[in-house]
N, CA, C and O atoms as CSV, one atom per row, in Angstrom:
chain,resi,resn,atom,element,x,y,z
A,1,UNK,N,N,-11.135,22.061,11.762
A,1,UNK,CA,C,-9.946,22.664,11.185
A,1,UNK,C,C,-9.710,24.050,11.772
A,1,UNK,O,O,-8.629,24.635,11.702
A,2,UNK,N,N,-10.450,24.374,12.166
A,2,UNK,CA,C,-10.734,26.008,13.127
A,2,UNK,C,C,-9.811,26.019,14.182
A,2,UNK,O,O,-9.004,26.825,14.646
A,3,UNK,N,N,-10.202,24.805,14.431
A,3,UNK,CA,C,-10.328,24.807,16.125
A,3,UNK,C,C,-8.534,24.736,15.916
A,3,UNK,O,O,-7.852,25.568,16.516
A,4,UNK,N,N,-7.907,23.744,15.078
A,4,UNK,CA,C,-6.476,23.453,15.010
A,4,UNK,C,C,-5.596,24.625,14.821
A,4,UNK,O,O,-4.511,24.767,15.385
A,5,UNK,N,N,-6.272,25.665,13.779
A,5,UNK,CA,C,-5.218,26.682,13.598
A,5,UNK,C,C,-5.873,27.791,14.810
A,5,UNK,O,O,-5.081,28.607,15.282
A,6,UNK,N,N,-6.798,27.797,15.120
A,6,UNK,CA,C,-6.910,28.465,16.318
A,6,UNK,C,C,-5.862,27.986,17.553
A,6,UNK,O,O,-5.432,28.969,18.155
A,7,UNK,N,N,-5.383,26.772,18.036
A,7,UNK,CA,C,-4.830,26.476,18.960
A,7,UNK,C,C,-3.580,26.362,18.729
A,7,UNK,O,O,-2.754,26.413,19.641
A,8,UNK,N,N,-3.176,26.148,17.145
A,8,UNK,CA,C,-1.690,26.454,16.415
A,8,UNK,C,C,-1.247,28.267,17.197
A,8,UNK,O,O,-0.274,28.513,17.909
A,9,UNK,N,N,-2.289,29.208,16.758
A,9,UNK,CA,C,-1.790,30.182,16.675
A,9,UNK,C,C,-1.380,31.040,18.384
A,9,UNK,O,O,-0.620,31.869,18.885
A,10,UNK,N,N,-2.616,30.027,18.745
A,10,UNK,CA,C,-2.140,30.122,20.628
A,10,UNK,C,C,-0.869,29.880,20.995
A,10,UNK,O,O,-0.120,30.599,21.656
A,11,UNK,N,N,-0.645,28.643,20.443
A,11,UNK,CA,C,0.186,28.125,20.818
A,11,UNK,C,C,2.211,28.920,20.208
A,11,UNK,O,O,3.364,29.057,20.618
A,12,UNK,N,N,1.546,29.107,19.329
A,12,UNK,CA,C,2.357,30.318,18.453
A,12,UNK,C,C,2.585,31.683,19.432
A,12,UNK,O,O,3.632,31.770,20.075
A,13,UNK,N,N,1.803,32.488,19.494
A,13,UNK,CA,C,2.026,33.583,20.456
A,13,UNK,C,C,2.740,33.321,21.539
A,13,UNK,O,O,3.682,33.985,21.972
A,14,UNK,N,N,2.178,32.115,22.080
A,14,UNK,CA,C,3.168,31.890,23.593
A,14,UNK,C,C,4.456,31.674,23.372
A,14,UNK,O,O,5.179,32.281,24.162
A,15,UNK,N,N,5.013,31.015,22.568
A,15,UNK,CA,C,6.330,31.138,22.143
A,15,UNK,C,C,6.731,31.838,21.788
A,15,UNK,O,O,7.962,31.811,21.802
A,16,UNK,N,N,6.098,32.948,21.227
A,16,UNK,CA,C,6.953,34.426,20.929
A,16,UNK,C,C,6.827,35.358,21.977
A,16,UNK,O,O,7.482,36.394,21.863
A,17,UNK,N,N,5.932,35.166,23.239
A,17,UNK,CA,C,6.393,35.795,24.072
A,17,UNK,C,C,7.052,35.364,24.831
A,17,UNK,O,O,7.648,36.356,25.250
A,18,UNK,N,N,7.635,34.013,25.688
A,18,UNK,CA,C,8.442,33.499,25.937
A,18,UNK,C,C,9.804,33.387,25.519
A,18,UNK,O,O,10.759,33.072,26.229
A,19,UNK,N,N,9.808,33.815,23.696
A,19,UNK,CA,C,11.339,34.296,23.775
A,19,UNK,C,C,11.421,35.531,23.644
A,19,UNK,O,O,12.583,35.883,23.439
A,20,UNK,N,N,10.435,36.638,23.681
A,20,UNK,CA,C,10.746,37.788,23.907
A,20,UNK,C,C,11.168,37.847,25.640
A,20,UNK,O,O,12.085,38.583,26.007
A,21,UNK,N,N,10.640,37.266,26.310
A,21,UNK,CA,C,10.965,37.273,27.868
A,21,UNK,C,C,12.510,37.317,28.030
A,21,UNK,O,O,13.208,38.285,28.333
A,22,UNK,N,N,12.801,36.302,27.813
A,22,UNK,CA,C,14.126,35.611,27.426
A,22,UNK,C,C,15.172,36.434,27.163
A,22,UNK,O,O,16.221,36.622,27.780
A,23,UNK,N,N,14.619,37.031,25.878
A,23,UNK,CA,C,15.518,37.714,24.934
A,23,UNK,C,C,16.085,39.408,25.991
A,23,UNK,O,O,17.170,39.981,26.088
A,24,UNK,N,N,14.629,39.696,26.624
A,24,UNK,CA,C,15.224,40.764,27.788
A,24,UNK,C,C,15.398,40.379,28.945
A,24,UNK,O,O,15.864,41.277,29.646
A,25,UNK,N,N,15.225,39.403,29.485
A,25,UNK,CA,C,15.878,39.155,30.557
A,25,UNK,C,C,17.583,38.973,30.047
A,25,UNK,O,O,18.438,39.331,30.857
A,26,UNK,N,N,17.903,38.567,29.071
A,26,UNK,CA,C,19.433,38.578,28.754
A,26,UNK,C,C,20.047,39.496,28.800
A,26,UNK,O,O,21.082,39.912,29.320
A,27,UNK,N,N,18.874,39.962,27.844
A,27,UNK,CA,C,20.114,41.914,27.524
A,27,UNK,C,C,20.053,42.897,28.691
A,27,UNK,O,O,20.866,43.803,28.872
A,28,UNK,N,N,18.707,42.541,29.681
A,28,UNK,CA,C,18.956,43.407,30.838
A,28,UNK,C,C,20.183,43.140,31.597
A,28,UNK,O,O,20.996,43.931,32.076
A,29,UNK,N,N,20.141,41.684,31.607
A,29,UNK,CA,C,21.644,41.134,32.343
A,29,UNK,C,C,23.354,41.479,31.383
A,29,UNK,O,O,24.387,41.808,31.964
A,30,UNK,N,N,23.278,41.365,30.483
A,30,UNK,CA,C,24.675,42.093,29.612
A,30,UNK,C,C,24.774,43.084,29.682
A,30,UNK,O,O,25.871,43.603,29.475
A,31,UNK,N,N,23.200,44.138,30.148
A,31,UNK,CA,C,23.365,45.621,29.618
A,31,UNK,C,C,22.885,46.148,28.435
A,31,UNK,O,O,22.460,47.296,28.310
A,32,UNK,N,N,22.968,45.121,27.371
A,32,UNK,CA,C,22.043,45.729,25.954
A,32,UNK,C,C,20.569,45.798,26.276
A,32,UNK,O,O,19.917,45.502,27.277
A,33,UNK,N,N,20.147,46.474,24.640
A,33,UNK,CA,C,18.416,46.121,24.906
A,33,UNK,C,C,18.310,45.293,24.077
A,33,UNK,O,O,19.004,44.927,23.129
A,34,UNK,N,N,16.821,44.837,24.743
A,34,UNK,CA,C,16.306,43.686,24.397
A,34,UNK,C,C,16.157,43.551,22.922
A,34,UNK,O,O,16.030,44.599,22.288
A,35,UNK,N,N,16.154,42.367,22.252
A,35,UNK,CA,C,15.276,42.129,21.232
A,35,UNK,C,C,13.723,41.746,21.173
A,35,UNK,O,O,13.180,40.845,21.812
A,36,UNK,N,N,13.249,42.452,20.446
A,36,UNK,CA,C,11.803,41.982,20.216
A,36,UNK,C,C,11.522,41.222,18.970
A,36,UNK,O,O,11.855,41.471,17.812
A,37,UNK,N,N,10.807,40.201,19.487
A,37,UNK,CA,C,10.079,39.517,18.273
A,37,UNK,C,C,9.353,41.061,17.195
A,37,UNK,O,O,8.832,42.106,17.587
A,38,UNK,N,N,9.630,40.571,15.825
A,38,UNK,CA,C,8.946,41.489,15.014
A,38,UNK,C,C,7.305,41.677,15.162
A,38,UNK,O,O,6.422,40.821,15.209
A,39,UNK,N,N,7.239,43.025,15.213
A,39,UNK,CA,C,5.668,43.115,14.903
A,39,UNK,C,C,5.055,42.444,13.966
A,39,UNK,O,O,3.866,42.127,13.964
A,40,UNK,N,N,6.125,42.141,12.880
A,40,UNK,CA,C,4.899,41.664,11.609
A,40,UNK,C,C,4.312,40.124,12.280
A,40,UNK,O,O,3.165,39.812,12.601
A,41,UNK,N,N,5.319,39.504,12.327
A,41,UNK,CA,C,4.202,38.439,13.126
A,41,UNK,C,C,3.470,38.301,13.960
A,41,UNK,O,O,2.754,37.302,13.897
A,42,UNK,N,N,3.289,39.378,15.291
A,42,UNK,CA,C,2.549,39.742,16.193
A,42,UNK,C,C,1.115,40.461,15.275
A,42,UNK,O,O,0.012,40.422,15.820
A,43,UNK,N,N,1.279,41.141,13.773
A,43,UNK,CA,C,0.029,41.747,13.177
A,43,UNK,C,C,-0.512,40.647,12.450
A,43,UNK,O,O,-1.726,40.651,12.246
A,44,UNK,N,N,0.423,39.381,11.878
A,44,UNK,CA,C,0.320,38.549,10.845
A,44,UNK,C,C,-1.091,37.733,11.856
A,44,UNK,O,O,-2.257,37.876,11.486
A,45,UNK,N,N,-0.754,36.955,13.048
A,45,UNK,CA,C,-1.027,36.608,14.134
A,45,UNK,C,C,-2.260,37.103,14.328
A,45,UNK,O,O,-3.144,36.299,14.622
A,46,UNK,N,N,-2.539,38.330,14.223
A,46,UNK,CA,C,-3.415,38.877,14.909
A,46,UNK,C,C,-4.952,38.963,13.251
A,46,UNK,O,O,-6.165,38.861,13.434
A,47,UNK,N,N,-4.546,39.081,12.458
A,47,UNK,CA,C,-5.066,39.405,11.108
A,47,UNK,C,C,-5.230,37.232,10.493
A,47,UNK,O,O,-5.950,36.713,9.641
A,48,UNK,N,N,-4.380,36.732,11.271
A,48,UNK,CA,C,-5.228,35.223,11.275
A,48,UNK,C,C,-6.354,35.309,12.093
A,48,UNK,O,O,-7.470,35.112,11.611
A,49,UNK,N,N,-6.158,35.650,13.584
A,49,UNK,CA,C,-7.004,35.651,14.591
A,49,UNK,C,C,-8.466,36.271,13.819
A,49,UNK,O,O,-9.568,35.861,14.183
A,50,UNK,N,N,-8.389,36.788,13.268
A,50,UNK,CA,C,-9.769,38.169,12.577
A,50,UNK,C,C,-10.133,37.328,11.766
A,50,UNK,O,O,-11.213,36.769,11.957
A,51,UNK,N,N,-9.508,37.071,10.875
A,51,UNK,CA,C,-9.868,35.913,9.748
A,51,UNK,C,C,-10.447,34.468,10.353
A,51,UNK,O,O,-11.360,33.834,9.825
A,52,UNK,N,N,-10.089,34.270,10.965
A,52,UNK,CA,C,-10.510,33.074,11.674
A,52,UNK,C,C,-11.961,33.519,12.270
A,52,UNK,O,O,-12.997,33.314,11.637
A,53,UNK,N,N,-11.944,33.942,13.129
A,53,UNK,CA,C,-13.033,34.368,14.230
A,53,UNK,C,C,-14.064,35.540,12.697
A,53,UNK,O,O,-15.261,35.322,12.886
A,54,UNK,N,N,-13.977,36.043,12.074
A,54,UNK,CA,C,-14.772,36.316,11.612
A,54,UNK,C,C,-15.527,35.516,9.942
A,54,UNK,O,O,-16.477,35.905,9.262
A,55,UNK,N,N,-14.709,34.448,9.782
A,55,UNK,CA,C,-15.266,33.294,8.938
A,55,UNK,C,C,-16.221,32.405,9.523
A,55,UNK,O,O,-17.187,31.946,8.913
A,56,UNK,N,N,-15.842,32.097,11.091
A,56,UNK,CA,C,-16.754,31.289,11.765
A,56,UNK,C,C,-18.137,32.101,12.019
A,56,UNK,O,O,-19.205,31.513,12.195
A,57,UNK,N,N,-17.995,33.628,12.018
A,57,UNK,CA,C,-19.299,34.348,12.186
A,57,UNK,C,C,-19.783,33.991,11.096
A,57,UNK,O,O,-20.718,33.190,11.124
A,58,UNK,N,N,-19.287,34.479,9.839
A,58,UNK,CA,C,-20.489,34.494,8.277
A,58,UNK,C,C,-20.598,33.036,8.211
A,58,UNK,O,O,-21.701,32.814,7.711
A,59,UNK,N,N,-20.068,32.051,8.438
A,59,UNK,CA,C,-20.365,30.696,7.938
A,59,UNK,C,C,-21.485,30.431,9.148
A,59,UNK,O,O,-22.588,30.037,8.769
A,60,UNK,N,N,-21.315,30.585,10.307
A,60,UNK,CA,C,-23.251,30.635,11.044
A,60,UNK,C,C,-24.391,31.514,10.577
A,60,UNK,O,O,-25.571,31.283,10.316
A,61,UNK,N,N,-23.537,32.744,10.560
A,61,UNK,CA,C,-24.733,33.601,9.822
A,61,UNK,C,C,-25.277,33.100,8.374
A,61,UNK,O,O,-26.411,33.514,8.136
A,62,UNK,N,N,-24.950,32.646,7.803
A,62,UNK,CA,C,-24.963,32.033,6.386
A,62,UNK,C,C,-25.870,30.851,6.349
A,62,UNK,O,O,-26.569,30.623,5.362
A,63,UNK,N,N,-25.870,30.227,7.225
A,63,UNK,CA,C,-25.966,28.463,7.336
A,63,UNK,C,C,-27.175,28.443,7.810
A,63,UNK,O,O,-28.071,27.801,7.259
A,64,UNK,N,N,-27.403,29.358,9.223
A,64,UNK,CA,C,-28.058,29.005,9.975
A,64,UNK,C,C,-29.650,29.277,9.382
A,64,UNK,O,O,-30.520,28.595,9.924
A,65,UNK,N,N,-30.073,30.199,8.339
A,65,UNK,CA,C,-31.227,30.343,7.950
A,65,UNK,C,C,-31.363,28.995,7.422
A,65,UNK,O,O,-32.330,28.302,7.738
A,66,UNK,N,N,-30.426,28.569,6.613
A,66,UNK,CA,C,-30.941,27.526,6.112
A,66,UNK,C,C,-31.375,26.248,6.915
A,66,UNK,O,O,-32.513,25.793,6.792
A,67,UNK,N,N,-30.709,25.847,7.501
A,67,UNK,CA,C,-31.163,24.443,8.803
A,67,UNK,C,C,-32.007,24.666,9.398
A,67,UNK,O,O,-32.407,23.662,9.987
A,68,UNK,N,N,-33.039,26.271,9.758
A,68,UNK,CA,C,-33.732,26.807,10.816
A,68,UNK,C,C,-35.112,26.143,9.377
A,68,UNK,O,O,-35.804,25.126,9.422
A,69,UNK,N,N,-35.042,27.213,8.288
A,69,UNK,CA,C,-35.818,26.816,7.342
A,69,UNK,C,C,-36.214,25.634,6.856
A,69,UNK,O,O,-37.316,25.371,6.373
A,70,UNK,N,N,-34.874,24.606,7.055
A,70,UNK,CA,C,-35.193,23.124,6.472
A,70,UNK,C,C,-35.822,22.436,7.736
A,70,UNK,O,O,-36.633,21.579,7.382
A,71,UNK,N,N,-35.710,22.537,9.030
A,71,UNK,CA,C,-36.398,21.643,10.154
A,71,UNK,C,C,-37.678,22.185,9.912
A,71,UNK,O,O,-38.673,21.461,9.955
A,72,UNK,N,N,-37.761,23.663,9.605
A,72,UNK,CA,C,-39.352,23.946,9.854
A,72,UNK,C,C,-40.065,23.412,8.594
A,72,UNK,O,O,-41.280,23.280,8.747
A,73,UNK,N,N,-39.543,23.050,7.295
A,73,UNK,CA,C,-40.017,22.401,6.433
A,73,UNK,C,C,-40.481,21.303,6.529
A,73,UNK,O,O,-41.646,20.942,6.366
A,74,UNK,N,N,-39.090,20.405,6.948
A,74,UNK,CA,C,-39.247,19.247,6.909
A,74,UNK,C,C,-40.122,17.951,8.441
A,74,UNK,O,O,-40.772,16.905,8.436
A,75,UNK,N,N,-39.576,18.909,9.485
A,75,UNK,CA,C,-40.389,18.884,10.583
A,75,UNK,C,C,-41.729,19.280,11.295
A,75,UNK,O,O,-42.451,18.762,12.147
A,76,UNK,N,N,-41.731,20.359,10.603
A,76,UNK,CA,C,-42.820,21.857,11.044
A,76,UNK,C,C,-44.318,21.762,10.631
A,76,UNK,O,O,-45.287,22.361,11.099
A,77,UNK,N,N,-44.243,20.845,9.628
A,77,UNK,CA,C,-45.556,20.989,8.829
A,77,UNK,C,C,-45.499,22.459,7.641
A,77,UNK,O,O,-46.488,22.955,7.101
A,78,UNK,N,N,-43.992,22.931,7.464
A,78,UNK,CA,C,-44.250,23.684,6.033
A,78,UNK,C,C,-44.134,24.871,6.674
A,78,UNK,O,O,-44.451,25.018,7.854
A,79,UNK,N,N,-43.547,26.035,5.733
A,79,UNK,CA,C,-43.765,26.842,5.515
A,79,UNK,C,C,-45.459,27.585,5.179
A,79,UNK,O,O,-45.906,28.633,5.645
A,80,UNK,N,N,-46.027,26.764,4.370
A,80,UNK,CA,C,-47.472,27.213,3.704
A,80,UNK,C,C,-46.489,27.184,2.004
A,80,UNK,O,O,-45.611,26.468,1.522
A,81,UNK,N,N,-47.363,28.550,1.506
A,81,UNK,CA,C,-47.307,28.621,0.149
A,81,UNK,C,C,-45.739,29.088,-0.025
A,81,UNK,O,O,-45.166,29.041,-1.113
A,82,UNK,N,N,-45.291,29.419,0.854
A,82,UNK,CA,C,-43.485,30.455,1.264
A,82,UNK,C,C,-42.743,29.486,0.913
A,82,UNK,O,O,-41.628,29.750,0.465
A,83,UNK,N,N,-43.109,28.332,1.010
A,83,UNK,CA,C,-42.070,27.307,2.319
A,83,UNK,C,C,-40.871,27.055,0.926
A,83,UNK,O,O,-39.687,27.108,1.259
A,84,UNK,N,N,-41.186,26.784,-0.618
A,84,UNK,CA,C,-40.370,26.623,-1.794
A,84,UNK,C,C,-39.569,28.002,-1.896
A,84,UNK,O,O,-38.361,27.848,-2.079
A,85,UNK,N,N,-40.149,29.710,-1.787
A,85,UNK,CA,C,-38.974,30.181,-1.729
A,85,UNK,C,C,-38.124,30.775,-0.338
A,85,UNK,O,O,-37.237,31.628,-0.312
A,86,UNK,N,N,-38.618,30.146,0.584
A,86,UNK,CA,C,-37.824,30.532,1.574
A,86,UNK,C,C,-36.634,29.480,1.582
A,86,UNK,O,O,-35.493,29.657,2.007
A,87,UNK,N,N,-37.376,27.943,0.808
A,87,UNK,CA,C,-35.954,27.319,0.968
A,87,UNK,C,C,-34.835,27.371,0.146
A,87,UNK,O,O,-33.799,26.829,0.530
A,88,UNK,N,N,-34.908,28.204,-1.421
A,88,UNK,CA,C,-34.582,28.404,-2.107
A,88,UNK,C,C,-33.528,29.687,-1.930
A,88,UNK,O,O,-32.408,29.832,-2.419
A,89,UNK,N,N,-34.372,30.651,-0.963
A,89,UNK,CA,C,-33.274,31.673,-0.451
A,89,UNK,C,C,-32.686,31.645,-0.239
A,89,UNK,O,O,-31.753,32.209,-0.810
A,90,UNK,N,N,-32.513,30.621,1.336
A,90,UNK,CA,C,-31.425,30.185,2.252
A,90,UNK,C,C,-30.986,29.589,1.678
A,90,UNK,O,O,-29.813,29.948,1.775
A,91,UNK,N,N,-31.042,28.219,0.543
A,91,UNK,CA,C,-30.388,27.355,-0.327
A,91,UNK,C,C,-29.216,28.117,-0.730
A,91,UNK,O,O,-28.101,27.593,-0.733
A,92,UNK,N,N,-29.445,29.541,-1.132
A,92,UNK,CA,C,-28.585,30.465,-2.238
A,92,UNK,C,C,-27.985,30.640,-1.215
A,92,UNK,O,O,-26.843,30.184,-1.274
A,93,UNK,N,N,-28.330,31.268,0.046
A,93,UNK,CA,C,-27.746,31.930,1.140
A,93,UNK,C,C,-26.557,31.304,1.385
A,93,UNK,O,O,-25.405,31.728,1.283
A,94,UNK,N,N,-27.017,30.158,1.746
A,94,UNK,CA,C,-25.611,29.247,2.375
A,94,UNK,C,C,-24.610,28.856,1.513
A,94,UNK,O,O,-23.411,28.990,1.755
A,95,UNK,N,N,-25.213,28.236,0.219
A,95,UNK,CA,C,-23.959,27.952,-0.320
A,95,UNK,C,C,-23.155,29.278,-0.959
A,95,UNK,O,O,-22.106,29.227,-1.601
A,96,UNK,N,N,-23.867,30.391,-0.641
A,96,UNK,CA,C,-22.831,31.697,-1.225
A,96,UNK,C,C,-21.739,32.035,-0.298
A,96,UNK,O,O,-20.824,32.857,-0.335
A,97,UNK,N,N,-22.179,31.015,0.663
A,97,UNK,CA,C,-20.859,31.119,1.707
A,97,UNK,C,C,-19.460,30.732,0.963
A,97,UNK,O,O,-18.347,31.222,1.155
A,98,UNK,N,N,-19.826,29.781,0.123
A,98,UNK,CA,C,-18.352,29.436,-0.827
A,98,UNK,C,C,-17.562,30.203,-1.087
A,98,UNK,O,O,-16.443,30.089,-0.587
A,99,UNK,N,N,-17.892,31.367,-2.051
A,99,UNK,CA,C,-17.552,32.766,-2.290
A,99,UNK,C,C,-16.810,33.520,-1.316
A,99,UNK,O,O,-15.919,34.260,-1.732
A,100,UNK,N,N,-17.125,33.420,0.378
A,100,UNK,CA,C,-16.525,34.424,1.252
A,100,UNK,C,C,-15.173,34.341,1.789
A,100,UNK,O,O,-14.437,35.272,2.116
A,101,UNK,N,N,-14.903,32.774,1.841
A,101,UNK,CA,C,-13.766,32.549,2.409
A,101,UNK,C,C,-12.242,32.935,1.051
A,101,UNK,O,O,-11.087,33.252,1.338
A,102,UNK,N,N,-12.616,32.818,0.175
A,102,UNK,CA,C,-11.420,33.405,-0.652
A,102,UNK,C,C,-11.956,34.774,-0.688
A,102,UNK,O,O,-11.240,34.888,-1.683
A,103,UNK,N,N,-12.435,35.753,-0.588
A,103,UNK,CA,C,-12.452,36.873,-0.267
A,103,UNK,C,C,-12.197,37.678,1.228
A,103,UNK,O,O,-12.194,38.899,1.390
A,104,UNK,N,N,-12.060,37.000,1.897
A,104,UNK,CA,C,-11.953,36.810,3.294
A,104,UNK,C,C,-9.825,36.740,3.373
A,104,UNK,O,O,-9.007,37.589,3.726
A,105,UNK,N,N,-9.657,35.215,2.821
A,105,UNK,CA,C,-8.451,35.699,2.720
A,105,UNK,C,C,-7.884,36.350,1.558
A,105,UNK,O,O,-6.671,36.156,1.491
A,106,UNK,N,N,-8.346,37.046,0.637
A,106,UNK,CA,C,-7.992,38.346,-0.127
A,106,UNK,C,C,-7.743,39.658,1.094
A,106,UNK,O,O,-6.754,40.391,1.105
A,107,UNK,N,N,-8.634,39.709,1.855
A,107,UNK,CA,C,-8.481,40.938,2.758
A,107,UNK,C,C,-7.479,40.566,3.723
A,107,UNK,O,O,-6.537,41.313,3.990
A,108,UNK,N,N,-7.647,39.432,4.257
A,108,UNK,CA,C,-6.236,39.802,5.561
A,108,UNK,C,C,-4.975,39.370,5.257
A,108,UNK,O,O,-4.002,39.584,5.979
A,109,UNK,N,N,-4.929,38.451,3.663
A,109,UNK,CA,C,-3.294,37.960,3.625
A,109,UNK,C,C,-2.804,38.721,2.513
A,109,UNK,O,O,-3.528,38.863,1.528
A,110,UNK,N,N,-1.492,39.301,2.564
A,110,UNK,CA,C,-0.996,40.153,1.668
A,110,UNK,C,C,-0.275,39.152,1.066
A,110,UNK,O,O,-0.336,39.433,-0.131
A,111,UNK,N,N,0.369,38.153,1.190
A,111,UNK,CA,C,1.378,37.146,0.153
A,111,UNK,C,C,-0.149,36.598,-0.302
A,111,UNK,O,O,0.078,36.864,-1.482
A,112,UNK,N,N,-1.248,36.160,-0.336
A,112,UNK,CA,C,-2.029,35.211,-0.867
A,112,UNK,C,C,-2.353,36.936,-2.352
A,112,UNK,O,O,-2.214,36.981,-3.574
A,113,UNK,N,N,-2.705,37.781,-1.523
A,113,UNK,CA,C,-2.809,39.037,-2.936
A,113,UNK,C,C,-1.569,39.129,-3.954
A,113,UNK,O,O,-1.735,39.080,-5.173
A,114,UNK,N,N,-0.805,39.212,-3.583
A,114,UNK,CA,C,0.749,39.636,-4.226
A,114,UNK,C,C,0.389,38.092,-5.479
A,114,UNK,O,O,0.396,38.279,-6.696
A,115,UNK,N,N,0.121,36.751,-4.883
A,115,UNK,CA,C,0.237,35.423,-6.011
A,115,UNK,C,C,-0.676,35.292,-7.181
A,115,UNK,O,O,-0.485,34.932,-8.342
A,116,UNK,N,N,-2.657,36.053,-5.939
A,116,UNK,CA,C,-3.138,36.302,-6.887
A,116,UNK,C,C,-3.539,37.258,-8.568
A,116,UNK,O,O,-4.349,37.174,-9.491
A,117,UNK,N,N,-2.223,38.232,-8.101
A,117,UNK,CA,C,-2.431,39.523,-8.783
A,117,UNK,C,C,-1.303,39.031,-9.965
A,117,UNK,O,O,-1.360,39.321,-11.160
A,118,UNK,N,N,0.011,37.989,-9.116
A,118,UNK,CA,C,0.825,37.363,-10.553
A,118,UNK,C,C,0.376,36.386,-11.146
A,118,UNK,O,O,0.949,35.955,-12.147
């Protein structure tokens, strides 16, 4: 699902610079100036990009103790006497990942704040 709105939003930019191209190559030719695509979607754009790329960080950082911990459990021959709360840590660890992504988009989307606050 990453990968889709990651290549949505590619695919998004290129079309807004392609009709910004457009849009001044016209007005250079009439003589006006150009129009520009609005910044807000060039920041909106850019504040997905962050959100995106930094959910995929905490959801490895998050995860990865745990799968590292469960092969060495379950593969490894054990932790020793550790091995119940180390898996118990990472257990907490990862699934507290649940928690980040609606806080995650609390910080970069301002219409998702404005719905949650009505």
């Amino acid at each position: 699902m990453h990968a889709v709105v990651w290549n949505h939003v590619r695919q998004s930019a290129r079309r807004v610079a392609n009709v910004s191209m457009r849009s001044e190559a016209a007005a250079s030719r009439s003589g006006e100036q150009g129009h520009r695509p609005a910044s807000s979607t060039r920041s909106a754009q850019s504040r997905l990009l962050q959100m995106l790329v930094l959910s995929v960080l905490l959801f490895l950082l998050m995860f990865s103790p745990y799968v590292v911990v469960d092969f060495i459990i379950l593969y490894g021959g054990g932790l020793g006497a550790a091995s119940h709360r180390a898996w118990m840590f990472t257990t907490i660890l990862a699934l507290s990942n649940c928690f980040v992504n609606p806080i995650l988009i609390h910080v970069f989307n301002v219409k998702y704040r404005a719905c949650f606050k009505a």
